[in-house]
DSSP file (Angstrom, degrees, kcal/mol; ACC not computed):
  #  RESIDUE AA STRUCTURE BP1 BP2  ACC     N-H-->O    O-->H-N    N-H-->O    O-->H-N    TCO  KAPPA ALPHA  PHI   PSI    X-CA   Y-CA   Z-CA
    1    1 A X              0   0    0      0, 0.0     2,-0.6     0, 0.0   144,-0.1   0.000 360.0 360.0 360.0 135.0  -54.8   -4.5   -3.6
    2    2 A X  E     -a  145   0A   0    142,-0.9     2,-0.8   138,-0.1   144,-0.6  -0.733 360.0-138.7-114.7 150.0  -52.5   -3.7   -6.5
    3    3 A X  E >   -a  146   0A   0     -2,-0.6     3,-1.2     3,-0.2   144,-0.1  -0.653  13.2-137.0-106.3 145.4  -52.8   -3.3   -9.8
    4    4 A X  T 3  S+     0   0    0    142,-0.9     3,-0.4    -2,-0.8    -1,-0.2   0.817 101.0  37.7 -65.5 -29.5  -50.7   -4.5  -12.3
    5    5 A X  T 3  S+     0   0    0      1,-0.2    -1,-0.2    -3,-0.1    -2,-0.0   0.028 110.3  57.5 -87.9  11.9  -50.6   -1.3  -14.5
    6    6 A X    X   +     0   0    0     -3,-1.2     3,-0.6     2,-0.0     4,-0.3  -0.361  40.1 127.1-126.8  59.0  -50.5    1.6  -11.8
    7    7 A X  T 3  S+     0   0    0     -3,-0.4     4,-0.4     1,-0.2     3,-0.3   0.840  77.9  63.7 -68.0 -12.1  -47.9    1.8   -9.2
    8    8 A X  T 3>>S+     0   0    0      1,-0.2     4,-1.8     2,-0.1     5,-0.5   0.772  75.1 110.3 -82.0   0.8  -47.1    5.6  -10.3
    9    9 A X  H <>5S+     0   0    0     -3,-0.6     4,-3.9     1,-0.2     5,-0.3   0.848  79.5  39.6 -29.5 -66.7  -50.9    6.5   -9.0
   10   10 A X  H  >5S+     0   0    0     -3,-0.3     4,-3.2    -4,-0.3     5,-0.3   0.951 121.8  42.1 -76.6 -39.4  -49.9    8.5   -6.0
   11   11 A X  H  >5S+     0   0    0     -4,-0.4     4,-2.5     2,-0.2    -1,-0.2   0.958 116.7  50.4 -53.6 -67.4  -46.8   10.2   -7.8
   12   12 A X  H  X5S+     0   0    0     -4,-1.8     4,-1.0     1,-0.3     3,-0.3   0.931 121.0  35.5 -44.8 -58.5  -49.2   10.6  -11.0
   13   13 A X  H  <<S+     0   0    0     -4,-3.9     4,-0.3    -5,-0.5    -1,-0.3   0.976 116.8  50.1 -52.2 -53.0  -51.9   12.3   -8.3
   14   14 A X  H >< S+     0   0    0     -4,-3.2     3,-0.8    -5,-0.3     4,-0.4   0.804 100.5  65.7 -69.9 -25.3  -49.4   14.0   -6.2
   15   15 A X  H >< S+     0   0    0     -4,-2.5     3,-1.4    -5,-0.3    -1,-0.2   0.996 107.7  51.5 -50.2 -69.1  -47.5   15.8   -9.9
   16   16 A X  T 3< S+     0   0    0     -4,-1.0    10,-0.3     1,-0.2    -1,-0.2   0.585 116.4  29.2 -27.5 -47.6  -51.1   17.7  -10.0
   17   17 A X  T <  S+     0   0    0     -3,-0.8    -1,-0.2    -4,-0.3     2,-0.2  -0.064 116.9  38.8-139.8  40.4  -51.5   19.2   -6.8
   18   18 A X  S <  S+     0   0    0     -3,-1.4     2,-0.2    -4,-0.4     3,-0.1  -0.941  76.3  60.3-172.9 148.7  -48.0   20.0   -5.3
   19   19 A X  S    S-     0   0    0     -2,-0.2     3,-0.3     1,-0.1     2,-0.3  -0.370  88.9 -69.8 104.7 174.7  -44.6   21.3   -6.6
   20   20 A X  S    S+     0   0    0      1,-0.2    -1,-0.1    -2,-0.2     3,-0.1  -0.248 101.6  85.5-126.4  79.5  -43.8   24.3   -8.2
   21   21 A X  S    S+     0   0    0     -2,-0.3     2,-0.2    -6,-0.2    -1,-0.2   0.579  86.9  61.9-101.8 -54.1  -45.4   24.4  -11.7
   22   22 A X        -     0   0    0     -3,-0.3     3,-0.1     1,-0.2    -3,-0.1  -0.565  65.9-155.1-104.8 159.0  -48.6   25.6  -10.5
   23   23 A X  S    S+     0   0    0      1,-0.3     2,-0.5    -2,-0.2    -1,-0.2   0.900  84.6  24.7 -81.2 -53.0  -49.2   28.9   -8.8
   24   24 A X  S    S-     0   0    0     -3,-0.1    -1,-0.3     1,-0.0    -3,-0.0  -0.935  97.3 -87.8-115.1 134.7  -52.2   27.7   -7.1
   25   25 A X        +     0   0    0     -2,-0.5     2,-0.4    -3,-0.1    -8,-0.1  -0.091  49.9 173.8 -45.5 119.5  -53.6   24.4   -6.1
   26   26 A X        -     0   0    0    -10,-0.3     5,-0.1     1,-0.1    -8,-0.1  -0.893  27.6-130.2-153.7 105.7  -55.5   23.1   -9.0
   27   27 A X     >  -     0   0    0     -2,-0.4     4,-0.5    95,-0.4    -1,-0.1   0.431  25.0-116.3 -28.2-177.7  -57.1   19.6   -9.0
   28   28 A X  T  4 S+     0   0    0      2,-0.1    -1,-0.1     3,-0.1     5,-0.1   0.104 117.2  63.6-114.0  26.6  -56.3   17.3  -12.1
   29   29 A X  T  > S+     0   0    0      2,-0.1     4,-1.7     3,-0.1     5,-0.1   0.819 102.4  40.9 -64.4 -50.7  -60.1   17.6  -12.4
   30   30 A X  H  > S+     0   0    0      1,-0.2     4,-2.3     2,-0.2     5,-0.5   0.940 109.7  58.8 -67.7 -49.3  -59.9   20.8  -12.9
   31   31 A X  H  X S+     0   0    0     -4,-0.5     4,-2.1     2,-0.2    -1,-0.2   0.881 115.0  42.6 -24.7 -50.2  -56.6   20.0  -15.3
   32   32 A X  H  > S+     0   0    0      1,-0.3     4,-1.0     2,-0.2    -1,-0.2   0.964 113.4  47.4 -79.8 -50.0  -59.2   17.7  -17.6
   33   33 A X  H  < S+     0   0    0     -4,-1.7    -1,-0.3     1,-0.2    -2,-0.2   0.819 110.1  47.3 -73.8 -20.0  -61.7   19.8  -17.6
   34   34 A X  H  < S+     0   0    0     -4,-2.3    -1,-0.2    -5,-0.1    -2,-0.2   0.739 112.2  67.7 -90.4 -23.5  -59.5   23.4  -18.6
   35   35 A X  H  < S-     0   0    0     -4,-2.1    -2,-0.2    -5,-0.5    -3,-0.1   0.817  77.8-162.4 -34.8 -45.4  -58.0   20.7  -21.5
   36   36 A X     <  +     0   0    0     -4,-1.0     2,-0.7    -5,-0.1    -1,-0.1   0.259  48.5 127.3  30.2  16.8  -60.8   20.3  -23.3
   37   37 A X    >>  -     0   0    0      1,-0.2     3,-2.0     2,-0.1     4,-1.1  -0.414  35.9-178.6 -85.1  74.0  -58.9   17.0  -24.6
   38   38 A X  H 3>> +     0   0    0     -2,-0.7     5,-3.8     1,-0.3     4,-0.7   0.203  66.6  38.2 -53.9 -34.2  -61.2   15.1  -24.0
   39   39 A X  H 345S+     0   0    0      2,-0.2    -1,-0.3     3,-0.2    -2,-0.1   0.727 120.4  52.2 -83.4 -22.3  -60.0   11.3  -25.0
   40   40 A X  H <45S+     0   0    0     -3,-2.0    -2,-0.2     1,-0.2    -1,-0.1   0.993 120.7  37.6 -48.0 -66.1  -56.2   12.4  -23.5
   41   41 A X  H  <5S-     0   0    0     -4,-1.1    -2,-0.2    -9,-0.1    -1,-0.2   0.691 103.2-133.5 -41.7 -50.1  -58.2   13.4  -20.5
   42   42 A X  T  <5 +     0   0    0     -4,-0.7    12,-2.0     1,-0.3     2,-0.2   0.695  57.0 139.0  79.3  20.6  -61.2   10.5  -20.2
   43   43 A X  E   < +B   53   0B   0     -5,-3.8    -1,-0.3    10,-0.2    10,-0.2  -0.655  23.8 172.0 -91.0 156.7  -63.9   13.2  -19.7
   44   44 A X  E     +     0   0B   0      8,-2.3     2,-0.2    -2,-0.2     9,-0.2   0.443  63.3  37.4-146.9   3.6  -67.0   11.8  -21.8
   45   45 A X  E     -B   52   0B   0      7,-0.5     7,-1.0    -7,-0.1     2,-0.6  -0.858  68.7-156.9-162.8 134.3  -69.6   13.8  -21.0
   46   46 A X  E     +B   51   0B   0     -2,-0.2     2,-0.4     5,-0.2     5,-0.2  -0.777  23.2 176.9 -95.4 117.6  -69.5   18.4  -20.2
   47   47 A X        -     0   0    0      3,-1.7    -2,-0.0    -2,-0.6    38,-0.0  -0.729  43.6-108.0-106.2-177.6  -72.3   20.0  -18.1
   48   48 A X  S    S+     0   0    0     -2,-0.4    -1,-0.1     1,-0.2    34,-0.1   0.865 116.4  10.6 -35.6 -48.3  -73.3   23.2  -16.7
   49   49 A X  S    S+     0   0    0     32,-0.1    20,-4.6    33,-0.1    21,-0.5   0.327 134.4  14.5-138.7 -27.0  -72.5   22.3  -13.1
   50   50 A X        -     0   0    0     18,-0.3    -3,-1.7    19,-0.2    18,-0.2  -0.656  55.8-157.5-152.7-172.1  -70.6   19.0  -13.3
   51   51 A X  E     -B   46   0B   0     -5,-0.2    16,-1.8    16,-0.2     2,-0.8  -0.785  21.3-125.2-173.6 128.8  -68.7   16.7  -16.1
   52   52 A X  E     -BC  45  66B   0     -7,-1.0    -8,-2.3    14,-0.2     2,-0.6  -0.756  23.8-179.1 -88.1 125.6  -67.9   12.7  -16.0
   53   53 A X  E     -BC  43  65B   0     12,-1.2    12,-2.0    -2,-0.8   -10,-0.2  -0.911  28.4-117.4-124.4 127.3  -64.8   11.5  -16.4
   54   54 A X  E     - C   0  64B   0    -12,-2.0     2,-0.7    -2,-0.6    10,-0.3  -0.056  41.1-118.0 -42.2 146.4  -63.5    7.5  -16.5
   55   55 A X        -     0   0    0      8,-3.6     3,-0.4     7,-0.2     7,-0.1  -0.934  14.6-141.5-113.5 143.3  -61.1    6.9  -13.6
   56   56 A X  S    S+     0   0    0     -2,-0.7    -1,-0.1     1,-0.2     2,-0.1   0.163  96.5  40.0-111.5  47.2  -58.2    6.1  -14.6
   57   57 A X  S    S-     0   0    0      6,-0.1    -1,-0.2     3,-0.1     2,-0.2  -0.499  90.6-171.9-156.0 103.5  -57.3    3.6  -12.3
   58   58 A X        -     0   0    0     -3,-0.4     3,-0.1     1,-0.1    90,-0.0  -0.646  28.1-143.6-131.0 134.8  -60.9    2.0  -12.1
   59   59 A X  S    S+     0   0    0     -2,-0.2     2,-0.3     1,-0.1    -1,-0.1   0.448  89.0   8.3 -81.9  -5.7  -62.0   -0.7   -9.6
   60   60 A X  S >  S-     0   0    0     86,-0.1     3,-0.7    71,-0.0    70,-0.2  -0.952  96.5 -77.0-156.0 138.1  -63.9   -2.1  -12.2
   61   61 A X  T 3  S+     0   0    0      1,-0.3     2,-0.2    -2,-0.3     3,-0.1  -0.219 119.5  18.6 -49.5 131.1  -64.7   -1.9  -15.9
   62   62 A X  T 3  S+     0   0    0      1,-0.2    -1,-0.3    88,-0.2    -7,-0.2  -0.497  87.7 153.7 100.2 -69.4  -66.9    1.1  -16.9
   63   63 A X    <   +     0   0    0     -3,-0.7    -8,-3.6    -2,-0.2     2,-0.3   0.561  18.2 160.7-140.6 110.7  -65.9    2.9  -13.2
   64   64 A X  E     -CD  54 128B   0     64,-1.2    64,-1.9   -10,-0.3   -10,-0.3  -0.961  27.6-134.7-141.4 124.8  -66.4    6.4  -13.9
   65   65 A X  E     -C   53   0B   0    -12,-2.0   -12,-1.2    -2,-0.3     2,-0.5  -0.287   8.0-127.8-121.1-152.0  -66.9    9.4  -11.8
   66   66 A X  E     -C   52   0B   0     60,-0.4    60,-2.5   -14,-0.2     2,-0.4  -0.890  27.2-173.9-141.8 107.8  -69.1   12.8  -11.4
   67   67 A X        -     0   0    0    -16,-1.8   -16,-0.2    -2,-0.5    58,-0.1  -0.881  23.8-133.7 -81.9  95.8  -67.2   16.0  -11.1
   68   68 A X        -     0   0    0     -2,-0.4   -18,-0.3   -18,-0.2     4,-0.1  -0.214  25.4-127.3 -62.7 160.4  -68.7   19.4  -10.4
   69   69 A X  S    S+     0   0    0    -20,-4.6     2,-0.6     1,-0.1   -19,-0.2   0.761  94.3  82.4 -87.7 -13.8  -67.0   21.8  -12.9
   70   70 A X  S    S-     0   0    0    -21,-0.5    -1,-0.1     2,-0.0    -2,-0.1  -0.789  85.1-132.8 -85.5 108.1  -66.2   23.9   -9.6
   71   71 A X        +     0   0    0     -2,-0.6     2,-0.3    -4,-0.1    52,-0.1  -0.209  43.9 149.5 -69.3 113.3  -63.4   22.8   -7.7
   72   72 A X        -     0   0    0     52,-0.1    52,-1.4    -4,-0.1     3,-0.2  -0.980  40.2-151.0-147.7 124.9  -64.5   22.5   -3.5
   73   73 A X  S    S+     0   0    0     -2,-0.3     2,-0.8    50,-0.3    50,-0.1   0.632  86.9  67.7 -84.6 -11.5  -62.8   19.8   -1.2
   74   74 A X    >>  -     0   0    0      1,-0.2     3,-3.3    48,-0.1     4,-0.6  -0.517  60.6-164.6-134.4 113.5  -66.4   20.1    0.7
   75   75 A X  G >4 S+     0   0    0     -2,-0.8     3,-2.0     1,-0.3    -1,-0.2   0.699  93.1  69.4 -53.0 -27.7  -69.4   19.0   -0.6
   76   76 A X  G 34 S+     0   0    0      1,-0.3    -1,-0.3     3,-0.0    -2,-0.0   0.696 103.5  56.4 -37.0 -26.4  -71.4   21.2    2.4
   77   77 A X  G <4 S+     0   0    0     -3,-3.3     2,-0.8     2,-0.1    -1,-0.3   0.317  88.0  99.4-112.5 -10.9  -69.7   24.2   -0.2
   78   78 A X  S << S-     0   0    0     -3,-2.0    -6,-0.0    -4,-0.6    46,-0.0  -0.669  77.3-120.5-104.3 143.6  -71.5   22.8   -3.4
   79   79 A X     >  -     0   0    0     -2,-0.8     4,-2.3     1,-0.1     5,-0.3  -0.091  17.6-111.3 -83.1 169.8  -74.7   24.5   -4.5
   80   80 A X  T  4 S+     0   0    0      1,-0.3     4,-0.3     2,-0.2    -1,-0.1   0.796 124.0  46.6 -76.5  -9.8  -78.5   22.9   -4.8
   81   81 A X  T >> S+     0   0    0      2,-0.1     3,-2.8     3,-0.1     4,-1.8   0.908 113.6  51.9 -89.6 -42.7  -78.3   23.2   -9.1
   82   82 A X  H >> S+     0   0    0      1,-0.3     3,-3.9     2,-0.2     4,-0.9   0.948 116.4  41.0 -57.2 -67.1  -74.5   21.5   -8.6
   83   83 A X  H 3X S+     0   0    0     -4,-2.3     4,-0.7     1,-0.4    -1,-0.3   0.661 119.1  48.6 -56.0  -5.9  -76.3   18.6   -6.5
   84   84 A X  H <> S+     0   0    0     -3,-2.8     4,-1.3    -5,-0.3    -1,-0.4   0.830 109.0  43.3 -96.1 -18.0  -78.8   18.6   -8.7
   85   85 A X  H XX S+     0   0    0     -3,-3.9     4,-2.2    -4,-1.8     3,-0.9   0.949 111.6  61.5 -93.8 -63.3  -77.2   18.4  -11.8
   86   86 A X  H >X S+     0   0    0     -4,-0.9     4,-0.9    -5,-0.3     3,-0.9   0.559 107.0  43.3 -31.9 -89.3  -74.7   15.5  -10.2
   87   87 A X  H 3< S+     0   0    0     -4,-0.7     4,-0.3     1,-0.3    -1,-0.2   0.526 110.9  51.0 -96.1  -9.2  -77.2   13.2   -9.5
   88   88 A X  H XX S+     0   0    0     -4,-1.3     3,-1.6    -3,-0.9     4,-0.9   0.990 112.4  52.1 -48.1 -61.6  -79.2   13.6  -12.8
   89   89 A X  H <X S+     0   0    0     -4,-2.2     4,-2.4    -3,-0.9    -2,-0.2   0.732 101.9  60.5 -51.8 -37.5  -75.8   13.0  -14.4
   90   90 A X  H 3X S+     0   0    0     -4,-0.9     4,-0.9    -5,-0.5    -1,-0.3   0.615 108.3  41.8 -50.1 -30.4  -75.5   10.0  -12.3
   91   91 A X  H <> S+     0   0    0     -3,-1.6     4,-1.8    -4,-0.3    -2,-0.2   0.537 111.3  56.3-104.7  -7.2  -78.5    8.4  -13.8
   92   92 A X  H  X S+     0   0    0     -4,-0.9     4,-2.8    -5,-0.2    -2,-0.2   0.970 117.4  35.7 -70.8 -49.6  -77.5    9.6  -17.4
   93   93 A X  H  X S+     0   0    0     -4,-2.4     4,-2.0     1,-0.3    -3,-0.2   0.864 112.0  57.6-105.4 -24.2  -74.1    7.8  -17.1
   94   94 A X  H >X S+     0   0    0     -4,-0.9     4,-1.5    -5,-0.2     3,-0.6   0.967 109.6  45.9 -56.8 -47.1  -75.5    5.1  -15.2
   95   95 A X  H 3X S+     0   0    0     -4,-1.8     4,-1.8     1,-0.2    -2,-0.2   0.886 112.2  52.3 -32.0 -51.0  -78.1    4.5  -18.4
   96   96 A X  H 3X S+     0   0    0     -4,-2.8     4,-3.1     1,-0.2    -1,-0.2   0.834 110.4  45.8 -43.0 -42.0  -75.1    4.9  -20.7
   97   97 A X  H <X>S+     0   0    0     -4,-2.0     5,-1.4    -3,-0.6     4,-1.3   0.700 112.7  50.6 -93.9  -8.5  -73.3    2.1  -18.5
   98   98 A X  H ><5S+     0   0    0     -4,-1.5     3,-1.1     3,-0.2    -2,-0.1   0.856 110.8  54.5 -85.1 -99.1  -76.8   -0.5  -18.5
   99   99 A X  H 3<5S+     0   0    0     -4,-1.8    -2,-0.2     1,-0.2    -3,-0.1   0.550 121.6  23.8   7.9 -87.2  -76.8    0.0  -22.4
  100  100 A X  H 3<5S+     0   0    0     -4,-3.1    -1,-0.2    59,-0.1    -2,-0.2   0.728 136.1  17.6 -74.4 -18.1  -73.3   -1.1  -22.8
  101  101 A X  T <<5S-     0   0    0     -4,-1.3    -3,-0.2    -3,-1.1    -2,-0.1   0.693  86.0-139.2-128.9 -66.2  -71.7   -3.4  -20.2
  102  102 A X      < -     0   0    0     -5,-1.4     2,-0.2    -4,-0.1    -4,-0.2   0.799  32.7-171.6  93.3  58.0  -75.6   -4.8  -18.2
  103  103 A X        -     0   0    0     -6,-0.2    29,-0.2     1,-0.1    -1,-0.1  -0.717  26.1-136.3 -75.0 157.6  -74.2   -4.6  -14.9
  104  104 A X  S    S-     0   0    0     27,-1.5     2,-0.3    -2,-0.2    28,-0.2   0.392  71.2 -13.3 -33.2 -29.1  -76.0   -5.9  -12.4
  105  105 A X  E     -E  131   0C   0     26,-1.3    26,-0.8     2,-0.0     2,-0.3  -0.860  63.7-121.5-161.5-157.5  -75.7   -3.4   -9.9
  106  106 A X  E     -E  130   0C   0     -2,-0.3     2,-0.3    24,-0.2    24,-0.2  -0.932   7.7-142.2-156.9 133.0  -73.6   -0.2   -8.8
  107  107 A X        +     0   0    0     22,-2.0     2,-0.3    -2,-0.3    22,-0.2  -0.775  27.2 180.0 -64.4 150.2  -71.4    1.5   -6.2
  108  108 A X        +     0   0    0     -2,-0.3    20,-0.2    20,-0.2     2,-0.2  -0.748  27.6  90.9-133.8 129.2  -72.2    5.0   -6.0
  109  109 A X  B     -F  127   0D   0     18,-0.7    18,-0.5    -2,-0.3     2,-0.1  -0.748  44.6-132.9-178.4-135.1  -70.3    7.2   -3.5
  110  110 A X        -     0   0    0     16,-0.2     2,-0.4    -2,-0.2    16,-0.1  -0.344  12.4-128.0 150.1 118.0  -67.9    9.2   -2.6
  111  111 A X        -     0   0    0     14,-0.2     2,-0.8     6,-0.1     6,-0.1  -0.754  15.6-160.0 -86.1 122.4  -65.2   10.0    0.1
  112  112 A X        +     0   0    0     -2,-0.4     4,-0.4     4,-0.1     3,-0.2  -0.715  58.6  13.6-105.7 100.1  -64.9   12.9    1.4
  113  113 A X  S   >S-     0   0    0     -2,-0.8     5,-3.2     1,-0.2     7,-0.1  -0.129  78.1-103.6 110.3 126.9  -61.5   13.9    3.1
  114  114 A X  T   5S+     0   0    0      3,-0.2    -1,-0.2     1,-0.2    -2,-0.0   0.669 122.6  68.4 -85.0  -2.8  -58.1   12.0    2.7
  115  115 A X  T   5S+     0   0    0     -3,-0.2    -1,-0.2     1,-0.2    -2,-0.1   0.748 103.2  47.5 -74.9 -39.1  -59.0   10.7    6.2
  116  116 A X  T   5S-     0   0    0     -4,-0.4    -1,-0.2     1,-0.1    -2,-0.2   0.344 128.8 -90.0 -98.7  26.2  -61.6    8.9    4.5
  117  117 A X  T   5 +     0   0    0      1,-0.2     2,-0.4    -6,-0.1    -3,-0.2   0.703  69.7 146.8 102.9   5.2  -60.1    7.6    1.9
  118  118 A X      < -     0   0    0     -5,-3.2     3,-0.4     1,-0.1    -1,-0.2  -0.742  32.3-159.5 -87.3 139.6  -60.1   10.0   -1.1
  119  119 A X  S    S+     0   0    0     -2,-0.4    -1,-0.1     1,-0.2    -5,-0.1   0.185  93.8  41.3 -89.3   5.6  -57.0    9.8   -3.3
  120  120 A X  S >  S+     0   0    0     -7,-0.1     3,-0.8     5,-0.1    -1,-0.2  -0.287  74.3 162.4-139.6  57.3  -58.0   13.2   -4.5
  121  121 A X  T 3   +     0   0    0     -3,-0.4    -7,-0.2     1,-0.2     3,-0.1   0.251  58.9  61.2 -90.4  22.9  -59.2   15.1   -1.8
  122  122 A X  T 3  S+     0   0    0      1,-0.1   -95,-0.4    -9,-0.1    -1,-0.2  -0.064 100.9  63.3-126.5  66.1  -59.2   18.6   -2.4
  123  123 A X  S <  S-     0   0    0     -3,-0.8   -50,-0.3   -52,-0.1    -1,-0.1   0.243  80.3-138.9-136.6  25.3  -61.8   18.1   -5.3
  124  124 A X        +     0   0    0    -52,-1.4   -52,-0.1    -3,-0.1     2,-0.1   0.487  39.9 159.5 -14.0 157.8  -65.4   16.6   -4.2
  125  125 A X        -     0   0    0    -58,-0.1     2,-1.0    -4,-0.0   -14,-0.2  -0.536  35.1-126.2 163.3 126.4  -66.2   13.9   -7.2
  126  126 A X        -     0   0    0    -60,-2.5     2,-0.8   -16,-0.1   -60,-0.4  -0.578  16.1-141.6 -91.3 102.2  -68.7   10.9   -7.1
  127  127 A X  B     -F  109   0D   0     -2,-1.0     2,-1.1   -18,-0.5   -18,-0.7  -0.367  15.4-170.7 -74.8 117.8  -67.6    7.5   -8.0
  128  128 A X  B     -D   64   0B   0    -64,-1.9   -64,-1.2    -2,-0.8     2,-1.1  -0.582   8.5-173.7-120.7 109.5  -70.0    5.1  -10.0
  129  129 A X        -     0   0    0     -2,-1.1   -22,-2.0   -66,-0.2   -68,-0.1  -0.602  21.4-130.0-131.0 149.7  -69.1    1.9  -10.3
  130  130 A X  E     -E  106   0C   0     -2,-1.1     2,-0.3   -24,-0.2   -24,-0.2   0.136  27.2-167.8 -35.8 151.0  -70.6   -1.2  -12.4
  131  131 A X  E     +E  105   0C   0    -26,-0.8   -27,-1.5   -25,-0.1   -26,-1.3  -1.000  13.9 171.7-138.3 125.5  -71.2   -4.5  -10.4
  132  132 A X    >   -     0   0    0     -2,-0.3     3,-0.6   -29,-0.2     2,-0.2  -0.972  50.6 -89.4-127.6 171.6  -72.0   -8.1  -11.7
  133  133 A X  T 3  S+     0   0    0     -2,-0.4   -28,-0.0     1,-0.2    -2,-0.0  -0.388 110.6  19.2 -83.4 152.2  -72.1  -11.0   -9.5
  134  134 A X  T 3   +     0   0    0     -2,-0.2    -1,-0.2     1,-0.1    -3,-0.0   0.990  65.9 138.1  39.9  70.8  -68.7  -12.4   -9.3
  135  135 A X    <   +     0   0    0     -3,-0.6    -2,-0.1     2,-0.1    -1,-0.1   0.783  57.8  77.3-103.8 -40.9  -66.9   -9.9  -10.3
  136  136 A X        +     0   0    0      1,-0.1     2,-0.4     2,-0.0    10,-0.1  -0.368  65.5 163.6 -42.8 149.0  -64.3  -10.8   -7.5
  137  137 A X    >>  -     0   0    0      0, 0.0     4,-1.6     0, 0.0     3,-1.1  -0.883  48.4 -75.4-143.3-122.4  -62.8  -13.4   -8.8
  138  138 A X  H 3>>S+     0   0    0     -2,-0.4     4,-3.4     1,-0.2     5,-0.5   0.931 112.1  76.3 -76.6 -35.6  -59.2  -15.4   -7.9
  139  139 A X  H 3>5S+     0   0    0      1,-0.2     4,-0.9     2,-0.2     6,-0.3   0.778 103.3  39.4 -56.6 -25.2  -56.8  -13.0   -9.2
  140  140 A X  H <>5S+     0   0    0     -3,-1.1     4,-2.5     4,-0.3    -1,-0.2   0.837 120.8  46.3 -77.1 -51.2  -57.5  -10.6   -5.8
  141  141 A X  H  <5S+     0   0    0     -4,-1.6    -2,-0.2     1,-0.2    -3,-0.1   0.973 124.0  26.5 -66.1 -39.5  -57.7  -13.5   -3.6
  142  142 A X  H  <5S+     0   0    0     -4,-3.4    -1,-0.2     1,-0.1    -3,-0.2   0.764 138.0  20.4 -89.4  -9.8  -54.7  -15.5   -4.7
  143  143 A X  H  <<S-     0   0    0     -4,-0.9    -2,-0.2    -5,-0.5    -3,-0.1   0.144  95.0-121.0-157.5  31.7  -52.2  -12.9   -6.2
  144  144 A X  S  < S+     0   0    0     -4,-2.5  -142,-0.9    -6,-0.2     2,-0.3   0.816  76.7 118.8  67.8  59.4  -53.7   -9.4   -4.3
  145  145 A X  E     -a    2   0A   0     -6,-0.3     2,-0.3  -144,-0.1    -2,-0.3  -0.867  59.8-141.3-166.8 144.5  -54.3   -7.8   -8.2
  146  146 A X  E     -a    3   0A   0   -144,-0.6  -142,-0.9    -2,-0.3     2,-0.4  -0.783  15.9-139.6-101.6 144.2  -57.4   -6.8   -9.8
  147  147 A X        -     0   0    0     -2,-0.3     2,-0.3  -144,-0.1  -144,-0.0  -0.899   9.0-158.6 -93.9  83.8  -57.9   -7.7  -13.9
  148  148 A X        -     0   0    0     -2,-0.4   -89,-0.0     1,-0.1     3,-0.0  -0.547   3.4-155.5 -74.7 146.0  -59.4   -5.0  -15.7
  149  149 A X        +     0   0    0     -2,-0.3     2,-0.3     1,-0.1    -1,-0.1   0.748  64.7  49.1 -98.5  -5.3  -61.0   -6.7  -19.0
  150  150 A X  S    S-     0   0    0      4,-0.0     2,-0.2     2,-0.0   -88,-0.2  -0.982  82.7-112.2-139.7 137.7  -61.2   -3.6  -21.7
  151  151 A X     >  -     0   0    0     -2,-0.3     4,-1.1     1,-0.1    -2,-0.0  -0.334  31.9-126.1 -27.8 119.0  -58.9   -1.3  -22.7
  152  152 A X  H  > S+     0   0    0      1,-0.2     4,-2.6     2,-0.2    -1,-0.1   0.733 107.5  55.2 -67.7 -32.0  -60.0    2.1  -21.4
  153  153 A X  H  > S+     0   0    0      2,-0.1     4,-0.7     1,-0.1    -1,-0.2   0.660 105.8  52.7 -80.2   2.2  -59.9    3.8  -24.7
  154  154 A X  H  > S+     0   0    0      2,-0.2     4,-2.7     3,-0.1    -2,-0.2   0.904 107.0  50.0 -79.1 -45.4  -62.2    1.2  -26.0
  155  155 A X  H  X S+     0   0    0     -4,-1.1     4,-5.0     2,-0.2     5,-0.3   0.983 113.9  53.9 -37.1 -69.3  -64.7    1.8  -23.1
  156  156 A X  H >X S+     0   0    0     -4,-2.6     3,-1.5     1,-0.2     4,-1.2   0.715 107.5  43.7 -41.4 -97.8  -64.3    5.8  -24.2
  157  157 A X  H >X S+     0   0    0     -4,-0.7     4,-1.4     1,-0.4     3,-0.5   0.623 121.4  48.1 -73.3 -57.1  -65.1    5.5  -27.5
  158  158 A X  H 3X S+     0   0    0     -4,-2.7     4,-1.4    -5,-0.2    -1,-0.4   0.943 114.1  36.2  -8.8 -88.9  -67.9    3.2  -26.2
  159  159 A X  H <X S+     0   0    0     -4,-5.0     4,-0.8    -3,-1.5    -2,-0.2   0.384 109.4  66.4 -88.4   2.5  -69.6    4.9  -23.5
  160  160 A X  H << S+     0   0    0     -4,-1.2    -1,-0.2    -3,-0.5     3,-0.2   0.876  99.6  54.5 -84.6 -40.4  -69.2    8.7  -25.2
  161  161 A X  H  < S+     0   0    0     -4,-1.4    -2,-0.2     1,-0.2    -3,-0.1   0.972 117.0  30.5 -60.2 -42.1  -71.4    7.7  -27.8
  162  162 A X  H  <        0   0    0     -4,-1.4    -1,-0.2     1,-0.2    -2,-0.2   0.975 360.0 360.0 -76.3 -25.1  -74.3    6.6  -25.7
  163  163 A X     <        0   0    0     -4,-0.8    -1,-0.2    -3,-0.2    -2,-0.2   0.549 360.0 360.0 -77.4 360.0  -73.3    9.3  -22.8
């Protein structure tokens, strides 16, 4: 599916974690999170263990995910206060996202592995996103492009106050 406002994703992904700027391989989780600009960035909410961040090329309005602040491509590697604190934080930012938007439902998950499908894979990091019923609607089926309906720094400014 494309969207109209990211074809550079995979250059914009690949700048982060290849070339030779950086000395060592260093997510652009980690990037957001050593920033500590936070609206440049999209992070909206800092823990101990973990930190949430918007995606910013989001399958849905609201679509935001949960980042341990330690950088591991395997979740087997992440410890029982990180797993704990991630799925508290997962109901924190899911509250936030009931509060403002009223989805109906949620994804929550998370690929593991560029074999499975992560566009960031040497970073674990938990996607949640917002559902209503018919949220599909024509724009995928007839012309292969998802509509997001709010401006992502409107969302921010949003969903950091309630997160």
């Amino acid at each position: 599916m494309k969207r109209m406002w990211s074809p550079w994703r995979s250059q914009y992904i690949q700048s982060f974690s290849t070339g030779p700027k950086r000395k060592r391989k260093e997510s652009i989780f980690r990037v957001a999170l050593r920033s500590r600009d936070d609206k440049k960035n999209l992070v909206l909410w800092r823990g101990k263990h973990c930190f949430v961040i918007m995606n910013r090329y989001p399958y849905n309005s609201g679509h935001v995910m949960i980042v341990p602040n330690r950088q591991t491509a395997d979740v087997q590697d992440l410890t029982r206060a990180e797993l704990t604190e991630i799925m508290l934080t997962a109901r924190r930012a899911m509250k936030a996202l009931d509060a403002l938007m009223h989805p109906q439902g949620y994804n929550f998950g998370a690929n593991f592995g560029r074999a499975a499908g992560a566009g960031i894979d040497d970073h674990v990091h938990f996607h949640i996103v917002p559902r209503w019923n018919g949220d599909t609607n024509f724009m995928p089926a007839l012309s292969d492009t998802k509509v997001i309906s709010e401006d992502m720094n409107v969302t921010w400014d949003k969903l950091r106050k309630l997160i």
